[in-house]
N, C-alpha and C positions, 0 to 999 in steps of 0.2 A: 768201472765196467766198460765205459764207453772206448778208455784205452787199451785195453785189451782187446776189442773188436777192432781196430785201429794193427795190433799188433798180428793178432790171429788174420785179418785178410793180406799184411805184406809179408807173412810167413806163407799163406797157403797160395800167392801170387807168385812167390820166389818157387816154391814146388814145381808150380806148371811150367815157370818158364824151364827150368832144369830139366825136367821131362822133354819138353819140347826140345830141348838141346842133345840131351841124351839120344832121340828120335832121329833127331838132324844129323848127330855124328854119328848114327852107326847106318843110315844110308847112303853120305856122301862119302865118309872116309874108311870106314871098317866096320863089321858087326863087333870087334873087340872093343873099339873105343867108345861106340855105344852100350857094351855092358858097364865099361868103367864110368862112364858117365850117369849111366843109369843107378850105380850104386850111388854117386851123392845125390840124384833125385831121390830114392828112395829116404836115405837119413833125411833130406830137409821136409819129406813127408812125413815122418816119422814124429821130426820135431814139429810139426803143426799141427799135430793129430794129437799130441802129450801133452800140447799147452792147451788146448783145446778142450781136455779131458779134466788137468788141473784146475784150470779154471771154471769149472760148469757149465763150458756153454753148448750149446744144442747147436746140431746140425743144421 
C-alpha cells in the first residue's frame, strides 16, 4: 500500500505540473497550443484518478 501512495502522489504531481504547463503555453504562445497541451494534462489526470480508484484509495 505504502507504494502506491508513493506512485498515486508522482502521478497526481505529473498532472499539475502538465496543467501548469498547458496554463503557461496557452498564455505565452497560443490559446491552441494550450488546448493541446491541456489534452495530455487531462490523460495524465485521468490516469491518476483510475489508479487511484483501482487501488482503494480515498481522497
Amino acid at each position: 500500500m505504502q507504494r502506491n501512495k508513493v506512485v498515486a502522489k508522482r502521478k497526481g504531481a505529473l498532472a499539475v505540473v502538465a496543467a501548469g504547463g498547458a496554463v503557461a503555453a496557452g498564455v505565452v504562445i497560443a490559446p491552441v497550443a494550450g488546448i493541446v497541451a491541456a489534452a495530455g494534462a487531462v490523460y495524465l489526470g485521468w490516469d491518476w484518478l483510475t489508479f487511484r480508484i483501482k487501488n482503494g484509495m480515498r481522497f
